[in-house]
C-alpha positions in Angstrom: 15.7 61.5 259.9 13.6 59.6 257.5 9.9 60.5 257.0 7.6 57.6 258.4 6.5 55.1 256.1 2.3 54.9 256.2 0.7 51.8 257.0 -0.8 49.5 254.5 -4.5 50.0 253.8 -4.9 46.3 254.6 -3.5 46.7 257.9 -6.1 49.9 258.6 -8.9 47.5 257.4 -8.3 44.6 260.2 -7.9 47.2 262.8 -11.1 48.6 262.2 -12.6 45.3 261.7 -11.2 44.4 265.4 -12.3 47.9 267.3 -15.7 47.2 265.4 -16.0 43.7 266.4 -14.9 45.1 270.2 -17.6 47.6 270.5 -20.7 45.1 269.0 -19.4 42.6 271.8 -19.8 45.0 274.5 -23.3 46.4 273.1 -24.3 42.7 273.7 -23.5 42.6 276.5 -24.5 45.5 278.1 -28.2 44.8 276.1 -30.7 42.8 278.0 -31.0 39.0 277.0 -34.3 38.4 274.9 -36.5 36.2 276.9 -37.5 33.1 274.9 -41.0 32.3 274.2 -42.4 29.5 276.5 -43.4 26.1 274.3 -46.7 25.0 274.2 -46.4 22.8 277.3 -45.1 25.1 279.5 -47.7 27.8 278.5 -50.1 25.0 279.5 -48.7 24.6 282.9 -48.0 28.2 283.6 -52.4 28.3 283.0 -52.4 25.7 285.2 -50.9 27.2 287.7 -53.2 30.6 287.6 -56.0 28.3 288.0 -54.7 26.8 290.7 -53.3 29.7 292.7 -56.4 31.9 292.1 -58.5 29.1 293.9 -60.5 28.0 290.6 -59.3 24.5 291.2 -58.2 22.8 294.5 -55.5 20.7 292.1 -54.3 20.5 288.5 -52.0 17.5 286.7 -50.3 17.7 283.5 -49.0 14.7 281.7 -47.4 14.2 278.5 -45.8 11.2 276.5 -43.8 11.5 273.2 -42.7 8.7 271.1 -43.7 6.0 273.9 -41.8 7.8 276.6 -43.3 10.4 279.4 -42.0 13.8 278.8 -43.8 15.6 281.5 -45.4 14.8 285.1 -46.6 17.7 286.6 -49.1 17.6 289.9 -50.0 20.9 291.3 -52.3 22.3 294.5 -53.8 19.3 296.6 -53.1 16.6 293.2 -50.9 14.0 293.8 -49.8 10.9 291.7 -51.4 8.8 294.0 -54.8 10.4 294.0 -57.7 8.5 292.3 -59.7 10.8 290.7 -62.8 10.0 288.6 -62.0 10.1 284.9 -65.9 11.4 283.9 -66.4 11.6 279.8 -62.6 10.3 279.5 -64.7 6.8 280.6 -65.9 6.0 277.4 -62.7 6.2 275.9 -61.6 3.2 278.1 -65.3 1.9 277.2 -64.7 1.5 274.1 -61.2 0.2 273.9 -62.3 -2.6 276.0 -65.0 -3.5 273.3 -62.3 -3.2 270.9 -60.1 -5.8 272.7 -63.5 -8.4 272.3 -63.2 -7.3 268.2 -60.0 -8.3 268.0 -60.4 -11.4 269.9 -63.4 -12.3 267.3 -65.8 -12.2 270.4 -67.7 -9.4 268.5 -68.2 -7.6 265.3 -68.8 -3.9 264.8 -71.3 -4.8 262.4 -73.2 -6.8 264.9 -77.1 -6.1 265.2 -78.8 -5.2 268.4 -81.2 -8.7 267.6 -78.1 -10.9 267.9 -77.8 -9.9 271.8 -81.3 -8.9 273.0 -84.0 -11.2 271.2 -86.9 -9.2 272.3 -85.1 -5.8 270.8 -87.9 -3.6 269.0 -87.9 -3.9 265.4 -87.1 -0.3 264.8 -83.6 -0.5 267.1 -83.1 -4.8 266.0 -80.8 -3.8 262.9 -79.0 -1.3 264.9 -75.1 -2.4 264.9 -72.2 -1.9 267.3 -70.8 0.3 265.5 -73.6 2.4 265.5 -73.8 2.2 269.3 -70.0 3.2 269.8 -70.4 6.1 267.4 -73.7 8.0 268.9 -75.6 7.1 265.6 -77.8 4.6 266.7 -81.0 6.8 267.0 -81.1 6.1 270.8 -82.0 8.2 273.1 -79.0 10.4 274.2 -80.3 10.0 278.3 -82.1 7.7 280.3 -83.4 8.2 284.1 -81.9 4.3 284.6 -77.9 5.7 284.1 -78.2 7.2 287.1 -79.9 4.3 289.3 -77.5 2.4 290.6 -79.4 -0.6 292.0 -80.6 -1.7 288.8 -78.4 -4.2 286.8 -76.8 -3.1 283.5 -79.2 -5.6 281.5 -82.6 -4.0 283.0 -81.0 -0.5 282.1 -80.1 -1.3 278.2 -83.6 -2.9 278.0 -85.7 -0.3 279.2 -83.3 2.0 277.2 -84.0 -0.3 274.0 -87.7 -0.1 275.0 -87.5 4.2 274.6 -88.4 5.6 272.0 -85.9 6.4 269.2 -84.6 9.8 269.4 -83.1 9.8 265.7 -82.8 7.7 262.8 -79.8 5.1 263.0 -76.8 5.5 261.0 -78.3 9.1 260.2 -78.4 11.3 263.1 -75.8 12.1 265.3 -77.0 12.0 269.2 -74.0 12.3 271.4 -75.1 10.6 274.4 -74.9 7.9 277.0 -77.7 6.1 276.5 -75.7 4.1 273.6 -72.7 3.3 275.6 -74.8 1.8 278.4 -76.5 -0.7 275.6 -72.8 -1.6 274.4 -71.9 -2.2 278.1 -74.3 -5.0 278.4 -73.5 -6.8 274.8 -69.9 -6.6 276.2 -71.4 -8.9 279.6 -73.5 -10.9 277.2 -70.8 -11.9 274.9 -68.3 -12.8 277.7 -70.6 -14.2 279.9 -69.0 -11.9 283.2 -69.9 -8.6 285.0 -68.6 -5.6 283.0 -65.9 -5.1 285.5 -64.7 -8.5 285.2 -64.2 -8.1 281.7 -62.4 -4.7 282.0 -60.1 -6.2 284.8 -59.2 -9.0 282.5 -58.7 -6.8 279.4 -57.6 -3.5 280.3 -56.5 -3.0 283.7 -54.3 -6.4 283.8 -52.7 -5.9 280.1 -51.6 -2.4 281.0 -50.4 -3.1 284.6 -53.1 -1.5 286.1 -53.6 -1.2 290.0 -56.2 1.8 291.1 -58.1 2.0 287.9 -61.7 0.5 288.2 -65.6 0.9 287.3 -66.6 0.3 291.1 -68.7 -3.0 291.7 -71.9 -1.4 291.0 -74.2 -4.0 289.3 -75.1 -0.9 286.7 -72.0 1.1 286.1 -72.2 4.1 284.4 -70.1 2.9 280.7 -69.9 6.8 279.3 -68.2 8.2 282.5 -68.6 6.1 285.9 -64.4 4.7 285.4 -61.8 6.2 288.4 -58.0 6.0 288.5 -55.0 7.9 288.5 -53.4 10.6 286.0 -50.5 7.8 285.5 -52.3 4.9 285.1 -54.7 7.1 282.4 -51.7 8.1 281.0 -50.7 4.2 280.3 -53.5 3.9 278.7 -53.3 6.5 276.1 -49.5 5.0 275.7 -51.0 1.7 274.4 -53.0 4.2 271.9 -49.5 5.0 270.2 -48.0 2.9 267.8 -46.3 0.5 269.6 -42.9 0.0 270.6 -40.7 -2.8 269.1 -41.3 -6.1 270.5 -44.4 -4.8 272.8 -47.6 -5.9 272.8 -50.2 -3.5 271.4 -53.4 -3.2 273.2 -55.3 -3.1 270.1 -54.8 -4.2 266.3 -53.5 -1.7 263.8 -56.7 -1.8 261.9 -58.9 -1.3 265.0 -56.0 1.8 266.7 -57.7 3.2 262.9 -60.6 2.3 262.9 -61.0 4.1 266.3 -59.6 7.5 264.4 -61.7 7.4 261.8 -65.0 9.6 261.1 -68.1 7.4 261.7 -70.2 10.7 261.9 -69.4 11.7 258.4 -72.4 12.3 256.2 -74.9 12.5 259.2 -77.1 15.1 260.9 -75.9 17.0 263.8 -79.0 16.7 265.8 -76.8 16.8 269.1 -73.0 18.1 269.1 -71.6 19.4 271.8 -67.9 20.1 271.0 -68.1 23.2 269.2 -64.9 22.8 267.8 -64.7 18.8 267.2 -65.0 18.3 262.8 -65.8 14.2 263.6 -66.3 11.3 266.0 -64.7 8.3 265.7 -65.1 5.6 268.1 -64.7 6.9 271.8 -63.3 10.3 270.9 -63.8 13.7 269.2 -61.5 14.0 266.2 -59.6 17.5 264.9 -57.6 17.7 261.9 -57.3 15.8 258.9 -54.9 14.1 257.2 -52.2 17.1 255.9 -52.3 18.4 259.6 -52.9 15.2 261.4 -55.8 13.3 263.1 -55.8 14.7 266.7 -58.7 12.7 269.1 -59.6 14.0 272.6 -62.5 12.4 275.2 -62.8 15.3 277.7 -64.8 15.4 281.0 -67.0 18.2 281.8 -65.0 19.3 284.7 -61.3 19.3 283.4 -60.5 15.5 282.8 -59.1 15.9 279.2 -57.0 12.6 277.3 -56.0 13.9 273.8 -54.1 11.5 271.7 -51.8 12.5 268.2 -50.9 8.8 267.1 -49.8 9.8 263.9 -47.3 12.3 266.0 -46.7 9.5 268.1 -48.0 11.7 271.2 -50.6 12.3 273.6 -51.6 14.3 276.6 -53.8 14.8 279.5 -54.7 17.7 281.3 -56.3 17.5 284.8 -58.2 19.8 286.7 -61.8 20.1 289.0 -64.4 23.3 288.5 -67.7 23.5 287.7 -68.7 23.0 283.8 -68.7 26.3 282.4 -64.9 27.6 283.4 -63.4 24.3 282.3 -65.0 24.5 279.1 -63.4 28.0 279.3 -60.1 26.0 280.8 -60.1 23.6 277.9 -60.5 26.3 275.1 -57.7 28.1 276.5 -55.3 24.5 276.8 -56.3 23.2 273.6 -54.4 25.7 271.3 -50.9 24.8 273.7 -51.3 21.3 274.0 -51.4 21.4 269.8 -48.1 23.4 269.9 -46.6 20.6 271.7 -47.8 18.0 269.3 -46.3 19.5 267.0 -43.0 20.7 268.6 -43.5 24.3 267.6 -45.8 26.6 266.4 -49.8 26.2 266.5 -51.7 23.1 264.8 -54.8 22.1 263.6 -57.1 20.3 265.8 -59.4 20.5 268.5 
């Protein structure tokens, strides 16, 4: 009987190659499956959904649109997409686009003085330009008592506001306010000869296919916050804010969509801030950033209506939610930080 040739070391070698390949397959299976890390936006609307479920809001909304296109629509509680809710400091956001559009149609200039629209204007507010106004460095008063009076006309409130003492020194101090916005409101009648509405009906709300969004018919509409809508129609809005699509119409000019992004605070004294984490204003909007990270802009409301916009991402969001000032500020802080990982598609950003 011959003696049993041994196997080749080679064959030994793929053997134990195969038994070790057997047993690391099974270890994988039988271990658990690592649980992925939610993104950014579905952090946000997991918050949204605490909030909601713990009674801190009767309703939350989360919208987002990427490169022109709506990613996510989320309604939650008692919001619907039907519901018209009031859009609050997100208002002058609209404000201001609509003064924008009358730029671009060469109806107005930013450099504009206050003298050109209200004769009678006191010489220390008569150089003050539009620009100033749109950018809360006009030295106006940040308040008045006639925002809130609703049976004046918008031209007896920006008078008696031009009439006010200055609060500041224009095109030096920073006053974030309303006061300013209520002025621009009325150049915007004078220089188109209608009602304030009119003129955002015919240059806002039509362009974008508007249907629920409005000022109301008020005769003195409140410019920095008094606009109501829907998330979506909100939502079309901050679309026309993105670079535009080929062959669409842009609601503004590529040097005005800038102009809006860029710092008109720069250089000034911070006599009244109030977004503690904001590093600029541009025109309408709080701006987080800069130009290595990206110019992120955001107009929140004080109760959880919050439009933030990442054109140079080609993206923008809104967050919507109702509860009394102090725990959406705590809301917002909490949101900001997720809605920047979604900008940027992963990890955390630079912004506000």
């Amino acid at each position: 009987m011959k003696p049993r040739r041994p196997k080749p070391v080679s064959s030994l070698l793929v053997l134990g190659f195969v038994v070790l390949g057997t047993l690391r397959a099974a270890a994988q299976e039988a271990a658990p499956p690592q649980q992925q890390q939610p993104s950014g936006i579905e952090a946000a609307e997991a918050l949204l959904h605490t909030a909601v479920s713990q009674d801190q809001t009767p309703g939350a909304a989360l919208l987002t649109i990427r490169a022109g296109e709506i990613e996510v629509e989320r309604y939650l509680g008692r919001f619907h997409r039907g519901l018209v809710l009031p859009f609050d400091g997100a208002s002058a956001w609209l404000s201001t686009a609509l003064v924008l559009t009358l730029v671009d149609a060469g109806l107005l200039d930013l450099e504009d003085p206050l003298v050109k629209f209200f004769p009678s204007a006191p010489d220390d507010k008569a150089a003050v330009t539009l620009r100033r106004l749109l950018s809360h460095t006009s030295g106006l008063p940040t308040t008045h008592p006639c925002l809130a009076d609703r049976s004046e006309t918008l031209d007896q409130c920006a008078q008696e506001i031009l009439h006010t003492p200055r609060a500041g020194a224009p095109g030096t101090d920073f006053l974030f306010g309303a006061a300013s916005l209520q002025v621009a409101g009325r150049v915007v009648e004078i220089a188109t000869q209608m009602p304030w509405e009119s003129s955002f009906q015919q240059r806002i709300v039509q362009p974008l296919g508007l249907r629920k969004t409005t000022y109301g018919s008020d005769p003195n509409p409140s410019i920095a916050s008094g606009a109501r809508g829907t998330v979506g129609e909100y939502g079309r809005f901050l679309k026309a804010l993105l670079p535009p699509r080929a062959g669409s119409k842009p609601l503004l000019s590529p040097v005005l969509a800038v102009e809006m992004l860029t710092d008109h605070a720069a250089g000034t004294n911070r006599r009244y801030w109030p977004s503690k984490n904001a590093q600029g204003f541009g025109l309408g909007a709080w701006l987080g950033g800069d130009e290595s990270s990206g110019i992120s802009a955001v107009a929140p409301g004080r109760l959880g209506f919050i439009p933030w916009l990442f054109r140079d991402r080609d993206f923008a969001a809104l967050v919507v939610y109702s509860t009394e000032p102090a725990l959406a500020t705590r809301l917002r802080d909490r949101l900001t930080p997720l809605i920047l990982e979604g900008a940027n598609g992963s990890g955390a950003g630079s912004g506000l």
